[in-house]
C-alpha positions in Angstrom: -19.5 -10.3 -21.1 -22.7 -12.0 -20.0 -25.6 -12.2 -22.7 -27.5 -8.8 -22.6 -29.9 -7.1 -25.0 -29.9 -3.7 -26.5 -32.8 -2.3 -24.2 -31.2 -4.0 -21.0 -28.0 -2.1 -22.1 -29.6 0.7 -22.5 -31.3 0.8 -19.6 -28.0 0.2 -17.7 -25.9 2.9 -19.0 -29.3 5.8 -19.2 -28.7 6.0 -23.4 -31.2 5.9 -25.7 -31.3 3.5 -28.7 -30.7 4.8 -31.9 -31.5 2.9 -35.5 -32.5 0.0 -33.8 -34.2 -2.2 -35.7 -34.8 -5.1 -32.5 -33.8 -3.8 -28.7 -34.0 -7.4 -28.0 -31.0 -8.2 -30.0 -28.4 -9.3 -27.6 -25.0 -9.0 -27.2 -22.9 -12.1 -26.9 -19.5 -11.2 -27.6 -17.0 -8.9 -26.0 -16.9 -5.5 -25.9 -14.0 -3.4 -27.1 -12.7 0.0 -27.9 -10.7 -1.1 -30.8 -12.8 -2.1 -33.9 -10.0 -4.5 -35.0 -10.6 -6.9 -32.2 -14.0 -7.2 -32.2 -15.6 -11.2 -32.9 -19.4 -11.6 -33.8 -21.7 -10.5 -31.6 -19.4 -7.8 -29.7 -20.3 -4.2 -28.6 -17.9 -1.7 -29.8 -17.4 1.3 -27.3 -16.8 4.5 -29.4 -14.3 6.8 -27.9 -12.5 10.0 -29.1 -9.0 10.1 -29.0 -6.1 12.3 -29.5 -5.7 11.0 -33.2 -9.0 8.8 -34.4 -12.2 8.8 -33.2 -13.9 5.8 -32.4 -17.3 7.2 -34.0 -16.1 7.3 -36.7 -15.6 3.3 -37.1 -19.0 2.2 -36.0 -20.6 0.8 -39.2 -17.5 -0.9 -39.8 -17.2 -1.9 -36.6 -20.9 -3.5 -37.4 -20.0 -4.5 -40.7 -17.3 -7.2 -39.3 -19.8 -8.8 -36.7 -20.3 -6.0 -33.7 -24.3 -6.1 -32.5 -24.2 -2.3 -32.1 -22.7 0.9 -30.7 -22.1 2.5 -27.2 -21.9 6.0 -28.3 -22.0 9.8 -27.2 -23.8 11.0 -30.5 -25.4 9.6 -33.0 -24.1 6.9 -35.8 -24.3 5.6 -38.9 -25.5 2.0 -37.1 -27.3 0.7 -34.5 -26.0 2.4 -31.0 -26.7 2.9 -27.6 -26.7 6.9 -27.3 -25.6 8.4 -23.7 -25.6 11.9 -23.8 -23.1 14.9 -22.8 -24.4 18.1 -22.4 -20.6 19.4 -23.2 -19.8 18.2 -26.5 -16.1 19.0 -26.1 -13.6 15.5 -26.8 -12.9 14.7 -22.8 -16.8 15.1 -22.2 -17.8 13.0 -24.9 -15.5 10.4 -24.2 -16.2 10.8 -20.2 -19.8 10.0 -21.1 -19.0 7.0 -22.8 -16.5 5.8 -20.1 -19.1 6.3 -17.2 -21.7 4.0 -19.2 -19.1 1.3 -19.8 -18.4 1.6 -15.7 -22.3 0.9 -15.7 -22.4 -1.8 -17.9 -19.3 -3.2 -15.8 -20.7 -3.0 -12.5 -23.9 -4.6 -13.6 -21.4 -7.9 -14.6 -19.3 -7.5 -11.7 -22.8 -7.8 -9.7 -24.4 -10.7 -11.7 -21.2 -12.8 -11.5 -20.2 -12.2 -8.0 -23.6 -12.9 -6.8 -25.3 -15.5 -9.4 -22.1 -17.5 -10.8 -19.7 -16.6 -7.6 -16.9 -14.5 -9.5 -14.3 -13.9 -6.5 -12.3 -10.5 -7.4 -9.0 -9.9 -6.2 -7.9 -6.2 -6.7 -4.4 -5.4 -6.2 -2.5 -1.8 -5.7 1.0 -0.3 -4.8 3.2 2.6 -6.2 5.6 0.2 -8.0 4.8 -3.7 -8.8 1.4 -3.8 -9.5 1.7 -5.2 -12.8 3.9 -8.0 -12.3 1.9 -9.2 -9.3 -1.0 -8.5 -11.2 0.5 -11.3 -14.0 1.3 -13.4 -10.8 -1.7 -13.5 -9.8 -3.2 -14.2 -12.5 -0.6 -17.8 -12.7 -1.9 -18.7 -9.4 -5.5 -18.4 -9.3 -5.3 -19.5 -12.9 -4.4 -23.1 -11.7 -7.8 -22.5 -9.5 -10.2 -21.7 -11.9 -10.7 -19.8 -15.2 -9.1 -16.2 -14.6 -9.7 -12.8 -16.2 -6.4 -10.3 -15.7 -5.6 -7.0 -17.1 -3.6 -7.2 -20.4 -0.9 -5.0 -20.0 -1.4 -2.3 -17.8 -5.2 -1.9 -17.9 -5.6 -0.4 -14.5 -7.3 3.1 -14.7 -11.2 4.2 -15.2 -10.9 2.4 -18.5 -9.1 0.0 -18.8 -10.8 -1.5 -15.5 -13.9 -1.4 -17.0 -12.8 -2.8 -20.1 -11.0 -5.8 -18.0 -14.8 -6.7 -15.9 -16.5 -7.0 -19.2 -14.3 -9.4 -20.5 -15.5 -11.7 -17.9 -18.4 -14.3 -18.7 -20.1 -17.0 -16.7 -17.5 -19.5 -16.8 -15.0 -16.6 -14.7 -14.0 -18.3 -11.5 -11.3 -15.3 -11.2 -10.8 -11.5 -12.0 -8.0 -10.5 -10.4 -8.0 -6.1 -11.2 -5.1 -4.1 -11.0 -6.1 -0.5 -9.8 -3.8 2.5 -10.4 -4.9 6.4 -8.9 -4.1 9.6 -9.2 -5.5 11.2 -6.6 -7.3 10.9 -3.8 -11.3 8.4 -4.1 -9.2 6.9 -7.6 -9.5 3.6 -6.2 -12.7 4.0 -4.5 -14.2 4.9 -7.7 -12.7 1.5 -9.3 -13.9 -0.5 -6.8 -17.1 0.9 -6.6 -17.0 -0.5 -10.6 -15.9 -4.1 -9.3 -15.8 -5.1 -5.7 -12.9 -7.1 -4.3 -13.0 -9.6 -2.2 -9.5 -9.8 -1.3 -7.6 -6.4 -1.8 -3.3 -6.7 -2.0 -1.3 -3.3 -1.0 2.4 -3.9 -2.3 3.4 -0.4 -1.2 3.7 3.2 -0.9 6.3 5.0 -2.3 7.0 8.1 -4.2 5.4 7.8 -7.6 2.8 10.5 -8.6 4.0 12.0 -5.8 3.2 15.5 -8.0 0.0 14.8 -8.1 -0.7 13.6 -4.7 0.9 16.1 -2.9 2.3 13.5 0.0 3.3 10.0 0.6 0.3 10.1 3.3 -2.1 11.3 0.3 -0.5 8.3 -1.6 -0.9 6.0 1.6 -4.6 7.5 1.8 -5.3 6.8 -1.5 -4.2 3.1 -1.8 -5.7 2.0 1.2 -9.4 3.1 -0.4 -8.5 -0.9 -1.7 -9.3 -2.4 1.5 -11.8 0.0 2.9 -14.0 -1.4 0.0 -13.4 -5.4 1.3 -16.0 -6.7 3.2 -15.9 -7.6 6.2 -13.9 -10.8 7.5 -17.4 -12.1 8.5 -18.3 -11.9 4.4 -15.1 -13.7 3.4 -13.0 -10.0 2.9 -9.1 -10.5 3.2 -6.9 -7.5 3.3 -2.8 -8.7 1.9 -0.7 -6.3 3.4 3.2 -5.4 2.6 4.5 -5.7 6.6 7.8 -4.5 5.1 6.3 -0.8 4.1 5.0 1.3 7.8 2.6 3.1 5.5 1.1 -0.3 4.4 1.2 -1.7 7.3 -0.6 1.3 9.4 -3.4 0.9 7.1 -4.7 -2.4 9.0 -6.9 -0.3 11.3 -8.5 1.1 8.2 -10.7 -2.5 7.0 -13.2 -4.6 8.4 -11.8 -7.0 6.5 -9.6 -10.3 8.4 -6.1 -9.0 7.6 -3.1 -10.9 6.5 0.7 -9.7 5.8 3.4 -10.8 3.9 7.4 -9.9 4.6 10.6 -10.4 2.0 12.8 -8.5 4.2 15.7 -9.9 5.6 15.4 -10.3 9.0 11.4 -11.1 8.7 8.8 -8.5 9.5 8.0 -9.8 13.0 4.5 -11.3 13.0 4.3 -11.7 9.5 2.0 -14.5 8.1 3.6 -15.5 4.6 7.2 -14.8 4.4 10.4 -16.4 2.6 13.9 -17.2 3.6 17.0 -18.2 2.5 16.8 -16.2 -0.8 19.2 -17.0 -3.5 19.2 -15.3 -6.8 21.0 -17.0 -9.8 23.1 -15.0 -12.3 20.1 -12.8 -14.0 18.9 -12.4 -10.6 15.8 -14.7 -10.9 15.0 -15.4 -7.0 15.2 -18.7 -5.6 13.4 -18.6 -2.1 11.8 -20.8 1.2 7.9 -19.9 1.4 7.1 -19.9 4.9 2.7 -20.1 5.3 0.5 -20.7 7.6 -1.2 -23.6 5.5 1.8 -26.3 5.9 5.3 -26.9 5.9 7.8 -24.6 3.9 8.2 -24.7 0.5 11.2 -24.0 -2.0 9.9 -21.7 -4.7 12.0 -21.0 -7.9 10.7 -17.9 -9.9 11.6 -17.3 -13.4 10.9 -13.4 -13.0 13.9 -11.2 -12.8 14.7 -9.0 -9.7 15.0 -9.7 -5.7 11.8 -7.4 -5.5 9.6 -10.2 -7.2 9.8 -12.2 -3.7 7.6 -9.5 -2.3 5.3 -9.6 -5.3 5.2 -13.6 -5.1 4.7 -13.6 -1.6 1.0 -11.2 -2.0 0.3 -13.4 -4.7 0.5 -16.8 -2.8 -1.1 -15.6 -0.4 -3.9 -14.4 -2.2 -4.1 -18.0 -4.3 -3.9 -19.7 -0.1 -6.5 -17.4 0.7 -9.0 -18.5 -2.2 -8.1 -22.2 -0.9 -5.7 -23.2 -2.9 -2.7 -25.9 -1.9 0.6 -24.3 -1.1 1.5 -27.2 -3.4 -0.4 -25.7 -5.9 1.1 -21.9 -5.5 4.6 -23.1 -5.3 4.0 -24.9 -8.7 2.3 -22.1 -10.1 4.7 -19.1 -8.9 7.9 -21.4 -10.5 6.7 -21.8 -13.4 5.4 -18.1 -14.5 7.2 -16.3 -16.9 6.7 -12.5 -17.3 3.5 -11.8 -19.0 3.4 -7.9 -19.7 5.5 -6.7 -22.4 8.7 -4.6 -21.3 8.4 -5.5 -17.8 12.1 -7.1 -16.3 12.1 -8.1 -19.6 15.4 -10.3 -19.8 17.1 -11.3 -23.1 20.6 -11.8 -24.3 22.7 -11.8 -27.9 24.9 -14.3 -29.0 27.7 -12.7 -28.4 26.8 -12.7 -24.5 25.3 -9.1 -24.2 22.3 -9.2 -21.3 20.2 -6.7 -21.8 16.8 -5.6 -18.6 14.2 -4.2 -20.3 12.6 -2.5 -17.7 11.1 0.3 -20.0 7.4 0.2 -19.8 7.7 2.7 -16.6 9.8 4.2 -13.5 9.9 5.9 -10.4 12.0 5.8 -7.9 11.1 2.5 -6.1 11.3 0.8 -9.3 14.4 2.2 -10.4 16.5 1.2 -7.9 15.1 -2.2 -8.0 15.7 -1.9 -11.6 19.5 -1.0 -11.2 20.0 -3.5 -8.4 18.6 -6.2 -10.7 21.5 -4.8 -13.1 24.0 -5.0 -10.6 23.8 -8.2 -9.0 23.6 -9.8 -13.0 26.7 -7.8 -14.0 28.8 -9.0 -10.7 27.9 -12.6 -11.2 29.7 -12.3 -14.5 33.2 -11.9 -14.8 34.3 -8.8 -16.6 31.2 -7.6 -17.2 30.3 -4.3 -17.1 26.8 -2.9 -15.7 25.5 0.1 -18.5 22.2 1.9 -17.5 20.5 3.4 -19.9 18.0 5.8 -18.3 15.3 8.5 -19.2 12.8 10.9 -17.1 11.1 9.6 -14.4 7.4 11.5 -14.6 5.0 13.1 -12.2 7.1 13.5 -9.3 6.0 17.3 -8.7 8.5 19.4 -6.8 11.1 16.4 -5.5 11.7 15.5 -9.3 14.9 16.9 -9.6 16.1 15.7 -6.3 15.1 12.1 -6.9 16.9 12.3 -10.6 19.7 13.3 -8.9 19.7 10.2 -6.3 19.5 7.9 -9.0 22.6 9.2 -10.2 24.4 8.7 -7.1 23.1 5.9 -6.3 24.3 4.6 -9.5 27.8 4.2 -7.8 26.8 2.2 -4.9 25.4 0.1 -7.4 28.9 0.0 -9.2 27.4 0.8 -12.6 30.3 1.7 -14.8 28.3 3.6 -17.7 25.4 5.7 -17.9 23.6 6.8 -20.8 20.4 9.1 -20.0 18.0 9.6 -22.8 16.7 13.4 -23.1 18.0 16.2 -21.9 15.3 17.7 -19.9 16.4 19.2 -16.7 15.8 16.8 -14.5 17.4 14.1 -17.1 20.5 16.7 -17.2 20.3 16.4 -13.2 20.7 12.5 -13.1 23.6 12.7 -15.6 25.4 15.6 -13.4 25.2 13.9 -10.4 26.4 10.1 -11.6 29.5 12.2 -13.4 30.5 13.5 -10.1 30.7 9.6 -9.1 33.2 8.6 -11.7 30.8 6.8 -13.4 31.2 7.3 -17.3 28.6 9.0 -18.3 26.7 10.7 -21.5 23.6 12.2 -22.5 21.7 11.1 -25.8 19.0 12.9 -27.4 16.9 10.3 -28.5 16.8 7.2 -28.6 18.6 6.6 -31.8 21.5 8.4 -30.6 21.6 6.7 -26.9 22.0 3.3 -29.6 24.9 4.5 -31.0 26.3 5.1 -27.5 25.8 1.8 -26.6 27.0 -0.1 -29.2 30.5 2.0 -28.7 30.7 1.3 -25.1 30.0 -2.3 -26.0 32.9 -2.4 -28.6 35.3 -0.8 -26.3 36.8 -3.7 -24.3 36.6 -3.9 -20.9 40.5 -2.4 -19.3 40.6 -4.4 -16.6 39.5 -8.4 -17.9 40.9 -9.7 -20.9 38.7 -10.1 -24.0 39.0 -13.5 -24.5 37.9 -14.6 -20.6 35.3 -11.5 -20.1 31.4 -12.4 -20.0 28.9 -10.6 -21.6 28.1 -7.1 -20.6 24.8 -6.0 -18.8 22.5 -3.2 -20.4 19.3 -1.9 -18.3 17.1 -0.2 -20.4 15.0 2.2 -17.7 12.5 5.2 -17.9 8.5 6.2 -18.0 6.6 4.9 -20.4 6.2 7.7 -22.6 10.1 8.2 -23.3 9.5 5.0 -25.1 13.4 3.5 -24.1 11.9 -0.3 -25.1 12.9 0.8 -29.2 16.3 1.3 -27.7 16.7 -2.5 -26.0 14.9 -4.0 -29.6 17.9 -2.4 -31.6 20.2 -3.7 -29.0 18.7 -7.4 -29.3 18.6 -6.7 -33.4 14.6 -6.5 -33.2 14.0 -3.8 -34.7 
């Protein structure tokens, strides 16, 4: 964070100080929620949770080096009060999130305007964290860049992300998740882009927004917030997705699109050809731009989906005035960044297992099982096993969309299927891959869907001989909070 004292803070977020020996004391470290990461001269941000509360840690968290406390009540240390009316947990913690927005906005300001900061946001119902760690490898070779860790992409994690930010930022490329409807407004309100990426709209969330035109309307608040082309604002638009690409009309800002599809989005401005992908389906592809000659990229992220994230991402590096030299370079040399994210690892003994498990919905899924697919065919003998759980907040089309997965399995020529839980709509996804022949069995937890695994895996394969079959395939597959990633550590014995 840029240097700031106690009264400046203050000021900024409407608290009061509180046991404050100096308001002119200044903050020159970082600011965090978690007192275990705080460095000398940090702010901690005290917020309740569902098991600690942060107030509770503020004189430690000033005994190990923080300068003082944003806080919703009064501490035992120095603090920056804001106030809630509602002392309930969500208002308190509400009240503290809206003054780090504040503090936030005030550094997004300074930087973009006194140091020239340049913020790319980036939004989509599937991808947004991978491009996100894209991004980040591009305009990394640029300049110094600030990116989300993990999936910090919501009204505080966002936050959090801008504050980590200092003078020296050339870069902060923010990921922004919604939902509902003015989500992402509100986040870029917080930190406003100058380039804005739409990946796409599909069906995640769709419980709570209703529509895929709610979804559509919701993700293009991105580049309604741009500037205008005039100001240097450059929309990146998916010409592959209609609702992405209807949103053009919606920005001042000079609009760009990308296409992966095979044929090429007609019109498009980056797009790639001639994709190849190698035997863990890592993409080899010709990037077409409007900046030079073609390049051959090699990326060492899994999945024929990352093209499309690639593509947004090279354009946006282009865009900030980068080489396509430089892109190419940085795109084939990025690993994945965010933990349980195509996740790719195998035993010893030849086992492959996709850990995919951080989240899901349907987009994702089936780029997920197709991932799965094309690594298991490349193989001979091997066998493709899913290992799937619940697919959340898909409102009244949840059952329906478990139960595509599980035919689509078949098309996909999975031979097992192990679903972890046995909610309904789990049971539905299970039901409807056993009507396609696929083998298929339903675990309780994740312990149990373990022991499934490791018995398909020490059945041999019918139809290959032992002794000339390849490894099999495992994807490991759900929302985050059926936490599948345990299940893919046991497999890979780290655990």
């Amino acid at each position: 964070m840029i240097d700031l004292t106690l009264s400046q803070i203050a000021e900024l977020t409407g608290g009061e100080l509180h046991n404050v020996t100096d308001p002119q004391a200044r903050v020159t470290g970082g600011v965090e929620f978690d007192s275990r990461k705080l460095g000398d001269g940090g702010l901690f941000v005290a917020l309740p949770g569902e098991r600690v509360d942060g107030h509770d840690f503020a004189a430690r968290a000033v005994a190990d080096g923080a300068i003082a406390v944003l806080a919703a009540r009064a501490v035992d240390a120095p603090a920056i009060v804001v106030t809630s009316a509602d002392q309930t947990d969500e208002a308190v913690a509400q009240a503290v999130v809206d003054a780090m927005s504040a503090l936030a906005r005030h550094v997004s300001t300074t930087l973009t305007v006194e140091h020239g900061l340049r913020i790319v946001g980036v939004t989509g119902s599937a991808g947004k964290t991978s491009t996100k760690d894209l991004l980040a490898a591009v305009l990394g070779r640029a300049g110094e860049t600030v990116a989300p860790p993990g999936s910090f992409n919501n009204e505080i994690g966002h936050p959090y992300t801008v504050l980590r930010c200092t003078g020296d930022t050339d870069f902060l490329v923010a990921e922004m998740s919604a939902r509902g409807v003015g989500h992402i407004a509100h986040l870029a309100g917080i930190a406003r882009p100058q380039i804005g990426v739409v990946l796409n709209v599909g069906t995640a969330h769709l419980g709570e927004f209703g529509s895929r035109d709610n979804i559509a309307r919701a993700k293009g608040e991105l580049i309604e917030a741009l500037p205008a082309a005039a100001d240097g604002g450059v929309a990146i638009l998916n010409a592959d997705d209609p609702f992405v690409a209807a949103m053009a009309p919606r920005t001042t800002a000079r609009v760009v699109t990308y296409s992966a599809a095979q044929p090429v989005a007609p019109g498009a401005d980056y797009y790639a050809t001639d994709v190849v992908l190698d035997d863990v389906a890592r993409a080899s592809f010709t990037m077409h731009t409007p900046a030079g000659d073609p390049v051959r990229v090699r990326l060492r992220v899994f999945g024929a989906h990352q093209v499309g994230n690639a593509l947004a991402a090279a354009a946006a590096g282009l865009e900030s005035g980068m080489s396509v030299a430089q892109v190419a370079e940085a795109l084939s040399e990025h690993h994945a960044a965010s933990a349980n994210r195509m996740d790719v690892a195998s035993r010893s003994d030849g086992l492959t297992v996709i850990n995919d498990s951080y989240n899901a919905n349907p987009d994702s899924m089936r780029a997920g099982v197709a991932a799965l697919a094309y690594t298991a065919s490349a193989r001979r003998g091997a066998r493709a096993i899913a290992v799937l759980g619940e697919m959340g907040e898909l409102g009244d089309d949840s059952a329906a969309a478990h139960e595509r997965v599980g035919d689509e399995l078949a098309r996909f020529n999975v031979s097992h299927l192990v679903v972890v839980g046995t909610s309904p709509d789990a049971r539905a996804m299970a039901t409807s891959a056993d009507k396609q022949g696929i083998t298929t069995c339903v675990a309780h937890d994740v312990d149990e869907a373990v022991r499934e695994v490791e018995e398909i895996l020490r059945t041999p394969n019918p139809d290959v001989p032992q002794a000339e079959a390849d490894g099999d395939v495992v994807l490991v597959k759900a929302s985050n909070a059926i936490g599948l990633w345990h299940v893919a550590d046991a497999l890979l014995g780290r655990q």
